[in-house]
C-alpha positions in Angstrom: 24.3 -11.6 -15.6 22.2 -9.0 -16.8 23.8 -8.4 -20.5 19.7 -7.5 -21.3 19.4 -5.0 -18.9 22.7 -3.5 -20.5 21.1 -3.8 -23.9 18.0 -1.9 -22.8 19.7 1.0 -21.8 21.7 1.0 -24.6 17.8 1.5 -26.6 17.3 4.2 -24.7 19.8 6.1 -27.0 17.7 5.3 -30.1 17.0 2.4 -32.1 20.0 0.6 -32.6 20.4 -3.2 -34.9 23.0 -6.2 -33.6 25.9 -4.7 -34.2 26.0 -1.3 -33.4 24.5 -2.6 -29.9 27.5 -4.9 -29.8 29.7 -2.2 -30.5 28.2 0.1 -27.9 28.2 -2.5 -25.4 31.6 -3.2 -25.8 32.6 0.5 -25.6 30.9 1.3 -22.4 32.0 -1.2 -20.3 35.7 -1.9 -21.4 38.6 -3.8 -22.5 38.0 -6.0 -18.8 34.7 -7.6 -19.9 36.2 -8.7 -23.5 34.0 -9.1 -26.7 30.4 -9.6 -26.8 29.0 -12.5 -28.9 27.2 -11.8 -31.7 25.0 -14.4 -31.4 24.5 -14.5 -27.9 23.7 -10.4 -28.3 20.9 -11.6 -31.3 19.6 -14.1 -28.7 19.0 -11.7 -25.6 17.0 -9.6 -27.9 15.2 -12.5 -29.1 14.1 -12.9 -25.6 13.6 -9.1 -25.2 11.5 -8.9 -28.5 9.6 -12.2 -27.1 9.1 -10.5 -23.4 7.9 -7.4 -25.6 10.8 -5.3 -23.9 11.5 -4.3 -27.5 10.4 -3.9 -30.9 11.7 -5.7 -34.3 11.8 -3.8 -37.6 12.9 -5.3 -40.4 14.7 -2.5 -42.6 15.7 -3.5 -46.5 18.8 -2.3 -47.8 19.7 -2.1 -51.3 22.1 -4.3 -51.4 23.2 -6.0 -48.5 20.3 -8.5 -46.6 17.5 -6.9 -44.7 18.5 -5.4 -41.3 16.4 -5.8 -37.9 16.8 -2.3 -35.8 15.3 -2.5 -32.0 13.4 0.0 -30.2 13.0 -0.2 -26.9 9.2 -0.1 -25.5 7.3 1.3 -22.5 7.1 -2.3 -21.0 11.7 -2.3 -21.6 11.8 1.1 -19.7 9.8 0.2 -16.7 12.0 -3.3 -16.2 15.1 -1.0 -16.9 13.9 1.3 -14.2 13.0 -1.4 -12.0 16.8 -3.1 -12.8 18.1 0.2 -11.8 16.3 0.7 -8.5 17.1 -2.8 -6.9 20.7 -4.0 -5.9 22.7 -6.1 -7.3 23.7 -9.8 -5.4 26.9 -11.5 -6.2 26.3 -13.4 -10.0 28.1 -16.3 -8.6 27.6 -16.2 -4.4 30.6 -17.0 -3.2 31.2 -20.4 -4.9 34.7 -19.8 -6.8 36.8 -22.6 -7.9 40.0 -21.0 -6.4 37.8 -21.4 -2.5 37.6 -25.4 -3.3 41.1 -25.6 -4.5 42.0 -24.0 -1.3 39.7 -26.8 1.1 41.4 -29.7 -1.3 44.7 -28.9 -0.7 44.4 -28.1 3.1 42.7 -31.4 3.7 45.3 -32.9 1.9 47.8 -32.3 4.6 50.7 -31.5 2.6 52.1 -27.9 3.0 53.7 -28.4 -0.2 50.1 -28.4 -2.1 49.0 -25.6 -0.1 51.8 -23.4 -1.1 52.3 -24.7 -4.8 48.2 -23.4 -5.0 48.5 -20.4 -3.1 51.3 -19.4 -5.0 50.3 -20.5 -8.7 47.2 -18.0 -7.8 49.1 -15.2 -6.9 51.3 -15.3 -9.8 47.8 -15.3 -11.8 46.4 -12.5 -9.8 49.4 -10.4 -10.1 49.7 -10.5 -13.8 46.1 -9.8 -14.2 46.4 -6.8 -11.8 49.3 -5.4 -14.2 47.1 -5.9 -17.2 44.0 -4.1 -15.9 46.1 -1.3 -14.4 47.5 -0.6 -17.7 44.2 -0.5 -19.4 43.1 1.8 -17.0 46.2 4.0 -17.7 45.3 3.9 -21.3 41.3 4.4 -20.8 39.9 7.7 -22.2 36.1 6.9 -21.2 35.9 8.0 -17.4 33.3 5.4 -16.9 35.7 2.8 -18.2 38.5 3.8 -15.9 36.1 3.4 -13.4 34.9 -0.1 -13.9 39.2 -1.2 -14.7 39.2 0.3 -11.1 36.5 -1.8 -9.2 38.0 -4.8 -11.4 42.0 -4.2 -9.9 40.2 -3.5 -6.6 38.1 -7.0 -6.7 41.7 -8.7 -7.7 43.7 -6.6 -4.8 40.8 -8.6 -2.4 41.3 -12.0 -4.2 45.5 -11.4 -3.5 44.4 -10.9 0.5 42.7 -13.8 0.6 45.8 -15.7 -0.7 47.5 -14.3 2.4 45.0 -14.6 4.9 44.7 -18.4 3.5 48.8 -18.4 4.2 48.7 -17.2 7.2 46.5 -19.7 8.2 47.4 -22.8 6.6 51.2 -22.3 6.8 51.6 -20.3 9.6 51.8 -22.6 12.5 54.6 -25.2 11.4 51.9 -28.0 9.7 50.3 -28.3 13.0 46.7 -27.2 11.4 47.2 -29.2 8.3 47.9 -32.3 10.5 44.8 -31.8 12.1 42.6 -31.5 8.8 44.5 -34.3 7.5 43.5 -36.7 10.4 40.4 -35.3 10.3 39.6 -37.0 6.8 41.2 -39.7 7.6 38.9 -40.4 10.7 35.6 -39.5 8.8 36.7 -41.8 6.1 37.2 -44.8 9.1 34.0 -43.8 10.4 31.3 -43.0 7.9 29.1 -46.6 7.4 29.6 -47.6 3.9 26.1 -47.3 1.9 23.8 -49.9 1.4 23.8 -51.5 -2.3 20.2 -52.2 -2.9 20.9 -54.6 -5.5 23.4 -56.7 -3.3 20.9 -57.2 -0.4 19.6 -60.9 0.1 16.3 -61.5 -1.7 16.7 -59.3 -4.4 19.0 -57.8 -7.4 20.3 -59.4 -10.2 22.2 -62.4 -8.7 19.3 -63.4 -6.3 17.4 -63.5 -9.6 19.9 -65.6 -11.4 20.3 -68.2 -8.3 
């Protein structure tokens, strides 16, 4: 996830220290991505500082500890340009826990599992679709609204899925569930039961002990 890239734009602003970056941060993208991490923030620029994406100053204040303010460099522009001009994959692929709940329950065979899943996941979906439609009713930032938009638009996809993974599953009377049922069950019969090295004749512990 590329919180640093994020950060380095931010520097493009002006030099900023930890927590008017985390403040920033937090105001451009929105209420969706919840709070940034203080410490996380103060180790990403750690890394920038170290990658020499950015500049430390160390700033005394009269009465309060010293503060460190962050400028970006030459070297931070041209990876935030080169960020910019490339597209972004997936963070994640497409591993998501919800797809291996889905495969679990269909190979267990039961319609029952199936549906209690599917439907315990779109109960979750549809309450998190209220919530981010009401904080894009309340967004004044156009850019926010935006981003609440693409994230009710990725959970409208997640709730299609659910169907499509209904239609399929439960859609033909258990016929299909039967099928990936027996299916385990014959690759379980089947599959040669691995070797245990140290219960083979002539060696391991108990040859030893003999």
């Amino acid at each position: 996830m590329a919180i640093q890239h994020a950060v380095l734009a931010l520097l493009t602003g002006g030099p900023s220290h930890g927590y008017q970056l985390k403040s920033a941060f937090e105001a451009a993208v929105g209420p969706q991505w919840g709070p940034l991490n203080i410490g996380h923030l103060y180790q990403i620029l750690d890394r920038l500082s170290r990658d020499e994406l950015v500049v430390a100053e160390r700033q005394p204040q009269p009465i309060k500890p010293d503060r460190v303010v962050y400028e970006i460099t030459p070297a931070g522009r041209a990876e935030l340009a080169r960020w910019l001009a490339e597209p972004s994959p997936r963070s994640g692929g497409f591993r998501d826990d919800f797809f291996l709940k889905v495969t679990a329950a269909a190979r267990s065979g039961s319609a029952a599992t199936v549906r209690a899943v599917l439907s315990n996941q779109r109960g979750h979906l549809l309450r998190e679709l209220r919530n981010l439609d009401g904080l894009r009713r309340a967004a004044e930032d156009p850019v926010v609204g935006l981003l609440l938009t693409a994230a009710s638009r990725h959970v409208t996809a997640d709730l299609s899925f659910v169907d499509d993974a209904e239609s399929a599953l439960l859609g033909d009377e258990g016929q299909l569930l039967a099928r990936l049922a027996a299916a385990v069950a014959d690759q379980s019969a089947t599959d040669p039961e691995p070797i245990d090295s140290g219960r083979v004749s002539g060696s391991g512990p108990e040859r030893a002990a003999g």
